[in-house]
ChimeraX commands (.cxc) that place a marker at each C-alpha (Angstrom):
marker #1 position 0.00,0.00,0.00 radius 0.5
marker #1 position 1.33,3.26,-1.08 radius 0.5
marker #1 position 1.67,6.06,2.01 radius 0.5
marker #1 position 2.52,9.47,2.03 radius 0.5
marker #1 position 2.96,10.40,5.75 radius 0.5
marker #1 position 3.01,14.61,6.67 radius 0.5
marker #1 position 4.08,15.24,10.00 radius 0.5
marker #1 position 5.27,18.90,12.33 radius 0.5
marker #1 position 3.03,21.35,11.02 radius 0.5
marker #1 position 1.42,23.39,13.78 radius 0.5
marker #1 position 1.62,27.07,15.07 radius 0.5
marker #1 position 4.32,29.46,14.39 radius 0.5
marker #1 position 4.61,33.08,14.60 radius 0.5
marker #1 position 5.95,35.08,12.02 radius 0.5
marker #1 position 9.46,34.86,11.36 radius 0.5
marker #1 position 10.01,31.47,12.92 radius 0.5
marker #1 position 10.52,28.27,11.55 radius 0.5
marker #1 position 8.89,24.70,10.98 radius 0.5
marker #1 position 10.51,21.64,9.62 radius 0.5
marker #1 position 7.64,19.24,7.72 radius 0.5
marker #1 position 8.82,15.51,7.07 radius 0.5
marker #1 position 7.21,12.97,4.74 radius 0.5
marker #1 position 7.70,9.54,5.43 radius 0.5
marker #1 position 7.03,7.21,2.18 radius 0.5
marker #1 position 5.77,4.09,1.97 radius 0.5
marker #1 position 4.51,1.09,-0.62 radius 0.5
marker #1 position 6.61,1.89,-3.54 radius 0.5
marker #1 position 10.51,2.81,-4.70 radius 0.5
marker #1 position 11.51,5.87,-3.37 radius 0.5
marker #1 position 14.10,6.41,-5.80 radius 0.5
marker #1 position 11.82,6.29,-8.91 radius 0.5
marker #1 position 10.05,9.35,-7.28 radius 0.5
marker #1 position 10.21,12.91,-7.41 radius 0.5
marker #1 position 8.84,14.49,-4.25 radius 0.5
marker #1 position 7.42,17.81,-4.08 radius 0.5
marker #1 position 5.14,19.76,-1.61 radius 0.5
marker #1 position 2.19,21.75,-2.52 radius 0.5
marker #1 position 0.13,23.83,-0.38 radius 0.5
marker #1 position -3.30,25.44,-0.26 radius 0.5
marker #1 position -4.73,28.59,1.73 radius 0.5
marker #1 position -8.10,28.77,2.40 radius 0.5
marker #1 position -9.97,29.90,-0.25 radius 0.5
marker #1 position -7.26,29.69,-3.06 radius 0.5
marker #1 position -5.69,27.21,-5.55 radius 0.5
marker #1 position -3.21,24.56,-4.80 radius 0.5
marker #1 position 0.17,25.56,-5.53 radius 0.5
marker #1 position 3.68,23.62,-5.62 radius 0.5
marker #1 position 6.21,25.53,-2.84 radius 0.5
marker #1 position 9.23,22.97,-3.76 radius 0.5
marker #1 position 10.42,19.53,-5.10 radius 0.5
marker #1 position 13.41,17.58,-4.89 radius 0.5
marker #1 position 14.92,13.99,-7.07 radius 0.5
marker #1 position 15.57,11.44,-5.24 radius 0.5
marker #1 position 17.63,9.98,-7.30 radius 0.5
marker #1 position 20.30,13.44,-8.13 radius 0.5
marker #1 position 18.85,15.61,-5.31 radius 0.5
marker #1 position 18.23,18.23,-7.79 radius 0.5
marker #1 position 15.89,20.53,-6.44 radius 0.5
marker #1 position 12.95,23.53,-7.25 radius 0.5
marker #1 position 11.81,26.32,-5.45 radius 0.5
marker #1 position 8.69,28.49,-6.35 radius 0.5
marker #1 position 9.96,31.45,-6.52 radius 0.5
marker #1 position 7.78,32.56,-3.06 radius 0.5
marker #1 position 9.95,30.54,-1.18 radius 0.5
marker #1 position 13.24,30.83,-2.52 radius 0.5
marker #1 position 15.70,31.59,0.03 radius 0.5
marker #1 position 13.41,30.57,2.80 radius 0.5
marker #1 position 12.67,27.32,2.73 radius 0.5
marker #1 position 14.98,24.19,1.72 radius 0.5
marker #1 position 13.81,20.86,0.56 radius 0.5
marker #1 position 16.17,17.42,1.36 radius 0.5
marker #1 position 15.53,13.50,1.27 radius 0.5
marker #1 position 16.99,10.56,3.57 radius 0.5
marker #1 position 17.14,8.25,0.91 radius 0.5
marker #1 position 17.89,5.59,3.80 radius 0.5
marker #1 position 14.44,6.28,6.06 radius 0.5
marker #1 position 12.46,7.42,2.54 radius 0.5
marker #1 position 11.59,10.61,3.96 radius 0.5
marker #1 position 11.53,14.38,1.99 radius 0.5
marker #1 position 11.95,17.21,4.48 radius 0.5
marker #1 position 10.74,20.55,4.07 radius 0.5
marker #1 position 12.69,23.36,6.34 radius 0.5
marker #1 position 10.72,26.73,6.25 radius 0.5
marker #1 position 12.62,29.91,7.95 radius 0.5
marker #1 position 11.19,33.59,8.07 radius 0.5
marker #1 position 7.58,32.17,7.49 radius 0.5
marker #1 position 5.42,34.78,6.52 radius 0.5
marker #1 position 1.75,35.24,7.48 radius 0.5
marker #1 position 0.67,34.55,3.79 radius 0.5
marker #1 position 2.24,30.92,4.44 radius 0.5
marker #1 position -0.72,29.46,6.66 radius 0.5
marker #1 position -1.90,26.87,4.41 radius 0.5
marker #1 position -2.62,22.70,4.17 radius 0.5
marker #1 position 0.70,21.52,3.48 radius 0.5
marker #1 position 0.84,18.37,1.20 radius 0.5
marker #1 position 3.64,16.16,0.01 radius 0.5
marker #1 position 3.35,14.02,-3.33 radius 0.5
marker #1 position 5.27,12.06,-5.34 radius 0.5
marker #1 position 5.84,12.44,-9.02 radius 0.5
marker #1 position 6.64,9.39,-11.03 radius 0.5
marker #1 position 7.89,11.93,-14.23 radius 0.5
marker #1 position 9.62,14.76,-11.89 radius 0.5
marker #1 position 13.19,13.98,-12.74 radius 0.5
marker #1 position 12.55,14.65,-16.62 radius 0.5
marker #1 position 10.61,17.73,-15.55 radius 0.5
marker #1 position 13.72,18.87,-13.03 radius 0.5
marker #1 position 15.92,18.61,-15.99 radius 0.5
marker #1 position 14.13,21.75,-18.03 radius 0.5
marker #1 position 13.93,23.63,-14.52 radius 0.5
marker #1 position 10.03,22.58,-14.15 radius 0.5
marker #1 position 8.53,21.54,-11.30 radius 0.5
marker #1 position 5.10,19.37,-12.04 radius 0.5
marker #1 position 1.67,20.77,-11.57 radius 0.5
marker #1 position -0.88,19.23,-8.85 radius 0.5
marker #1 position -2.62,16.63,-11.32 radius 0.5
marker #1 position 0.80,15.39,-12.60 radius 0.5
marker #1 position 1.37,13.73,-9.43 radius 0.5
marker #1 position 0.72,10.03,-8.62 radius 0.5
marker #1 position 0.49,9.63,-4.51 radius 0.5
marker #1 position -0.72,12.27,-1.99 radius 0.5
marker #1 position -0.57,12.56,1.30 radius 0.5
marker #1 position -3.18,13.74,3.71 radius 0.5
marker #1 position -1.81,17.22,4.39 radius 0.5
marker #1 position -0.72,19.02,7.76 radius 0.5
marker #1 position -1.66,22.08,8.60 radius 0.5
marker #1 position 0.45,24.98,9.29 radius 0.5
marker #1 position -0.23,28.65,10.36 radius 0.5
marker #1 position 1.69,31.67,10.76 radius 0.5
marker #1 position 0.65,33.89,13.31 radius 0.5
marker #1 position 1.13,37.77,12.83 radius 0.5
marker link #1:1,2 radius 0.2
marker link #1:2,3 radius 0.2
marker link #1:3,4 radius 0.2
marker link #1:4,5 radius 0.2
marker link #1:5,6 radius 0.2
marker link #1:6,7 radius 0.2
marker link #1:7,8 radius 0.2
marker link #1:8,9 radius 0.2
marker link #1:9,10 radius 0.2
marker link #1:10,11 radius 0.2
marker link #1:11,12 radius 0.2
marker link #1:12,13 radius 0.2
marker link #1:13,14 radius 0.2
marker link #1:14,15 radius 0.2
marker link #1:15,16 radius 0.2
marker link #1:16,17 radius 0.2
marker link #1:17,18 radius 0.2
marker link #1:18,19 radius 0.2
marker link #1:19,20 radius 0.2
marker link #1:20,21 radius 0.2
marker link #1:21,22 radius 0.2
marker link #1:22,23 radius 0.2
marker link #1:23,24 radius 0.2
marker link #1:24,25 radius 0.2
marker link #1:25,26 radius 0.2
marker link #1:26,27 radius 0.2
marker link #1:27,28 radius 0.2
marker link #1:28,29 radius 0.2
marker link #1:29,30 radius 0.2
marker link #1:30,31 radius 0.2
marker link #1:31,32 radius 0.2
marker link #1:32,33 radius 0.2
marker link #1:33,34 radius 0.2
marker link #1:34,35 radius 0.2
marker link #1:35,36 radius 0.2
marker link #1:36,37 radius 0.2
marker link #1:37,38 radius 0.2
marker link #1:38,39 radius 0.2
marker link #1:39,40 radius 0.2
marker link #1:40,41 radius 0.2
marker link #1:41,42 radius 0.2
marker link #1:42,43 radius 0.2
marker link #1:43,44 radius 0.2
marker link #1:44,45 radius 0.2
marker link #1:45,46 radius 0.2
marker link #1:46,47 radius 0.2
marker link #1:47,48 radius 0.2
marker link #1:48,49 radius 0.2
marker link #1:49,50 radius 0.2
marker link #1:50,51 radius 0.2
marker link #1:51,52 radius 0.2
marker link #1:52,53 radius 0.2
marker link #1:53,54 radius 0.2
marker link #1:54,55 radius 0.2
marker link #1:55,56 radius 0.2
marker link #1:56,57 radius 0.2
marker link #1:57,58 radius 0.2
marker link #1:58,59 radius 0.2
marker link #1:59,60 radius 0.2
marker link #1:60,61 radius 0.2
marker link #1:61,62 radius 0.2
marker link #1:62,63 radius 0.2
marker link #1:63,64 radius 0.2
marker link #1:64,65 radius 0.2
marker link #1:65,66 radius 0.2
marker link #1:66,67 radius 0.2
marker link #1:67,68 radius 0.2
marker link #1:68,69 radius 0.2
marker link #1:69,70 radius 0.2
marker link #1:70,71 radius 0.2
marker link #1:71,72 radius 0.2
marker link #1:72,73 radius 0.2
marker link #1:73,74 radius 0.2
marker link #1:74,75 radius 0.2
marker link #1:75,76 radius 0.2
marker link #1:76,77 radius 0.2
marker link #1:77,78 radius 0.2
marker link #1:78,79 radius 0.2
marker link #1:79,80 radius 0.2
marker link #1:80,81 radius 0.2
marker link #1:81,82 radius 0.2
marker link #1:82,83 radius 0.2
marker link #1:83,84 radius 0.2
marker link #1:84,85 radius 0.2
marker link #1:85,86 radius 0.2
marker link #1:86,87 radius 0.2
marker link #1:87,88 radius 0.2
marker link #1:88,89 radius 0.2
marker link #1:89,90 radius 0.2
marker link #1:90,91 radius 0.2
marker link #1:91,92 radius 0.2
marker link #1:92,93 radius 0.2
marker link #1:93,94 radius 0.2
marker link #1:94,95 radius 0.2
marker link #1:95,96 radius 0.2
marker link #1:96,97 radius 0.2
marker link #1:97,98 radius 0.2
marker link #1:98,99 radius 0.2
marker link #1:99,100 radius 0.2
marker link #1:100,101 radius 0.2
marker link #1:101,102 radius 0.2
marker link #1:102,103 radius 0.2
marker link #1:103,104 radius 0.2
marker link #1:104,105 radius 0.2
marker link #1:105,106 radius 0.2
marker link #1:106,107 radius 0.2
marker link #1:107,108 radius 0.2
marker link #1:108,109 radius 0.2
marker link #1:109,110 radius 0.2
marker link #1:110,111 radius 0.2
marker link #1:111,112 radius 0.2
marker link #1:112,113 radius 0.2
marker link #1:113,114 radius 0.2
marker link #1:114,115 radius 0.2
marker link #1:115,116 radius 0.2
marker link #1:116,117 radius 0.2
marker link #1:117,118 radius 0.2
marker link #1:118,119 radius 0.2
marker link #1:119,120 radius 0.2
marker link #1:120,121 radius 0.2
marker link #1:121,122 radius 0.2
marker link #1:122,123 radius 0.2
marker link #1:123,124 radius 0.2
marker link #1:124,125 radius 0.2
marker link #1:125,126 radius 0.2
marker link #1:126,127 radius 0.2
marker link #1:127,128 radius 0.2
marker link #1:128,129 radius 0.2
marker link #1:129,130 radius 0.2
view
């Protein structure tokens, strides 16, 4: 069974930082691109940042650049997601997928959009306090 695991949202002020993990499950990690998305309430889905598992290339939207930094541990198949200086405009659902294509899409600079993904996890919710 395929799992995508979110874990250490919760309630920051703004400024601070949070560190989301996803813990994957059920298929090869390596094979995967894993990205995060997130959605406000209210608003679209939108991808924050994605890393290869397999070359650790990486993408940032450019919201995020410079903030936040995306990693894997190959050996416990978990993507992290550190976020620094969160902003107010950051309180969202926070989601992690995995992207079957990502690593051709990495290669032209791309990161995939929401329905290009294969696996989803169930989202954890983070919010940025003014």
């Amino acid at each position: 069974e395929v799992q995508l695991v979110e874990s250490g949202g919760g309630l920051v002020q703004a400024g601070g930082s949070l560190r989301l993990a996803c813990a994957a499950s059920g298929f090869t990690f390596d094979d995967y691109t894993i990205g995060w998305f997130r959605q406000a309430p209210g608003k679209e889905r939108e991808g924050v940042s994605c890393i290869s598992t397999s070359d650790g290339s990486t993408y940032y939207a450019d919201s995020v650049k410079g903030r936040f930094t995306i990693s894997s541990d190959n050996a416990k198949n978990t993507v992290y997601l550190q976020m620094n200086s969160l902003k107010t405009e950051g309180t969202a659902v926070y989601y992690c997928a995995a992207d079957s294509y990502g690593g051709v899409r990495l290669r032209v600079g791309v990161m995939g959009l929401d329905y290009e993904y294969d696996y989803w996890g169930q989202g954890t919710q983070v919010t940025v306090s003014s």
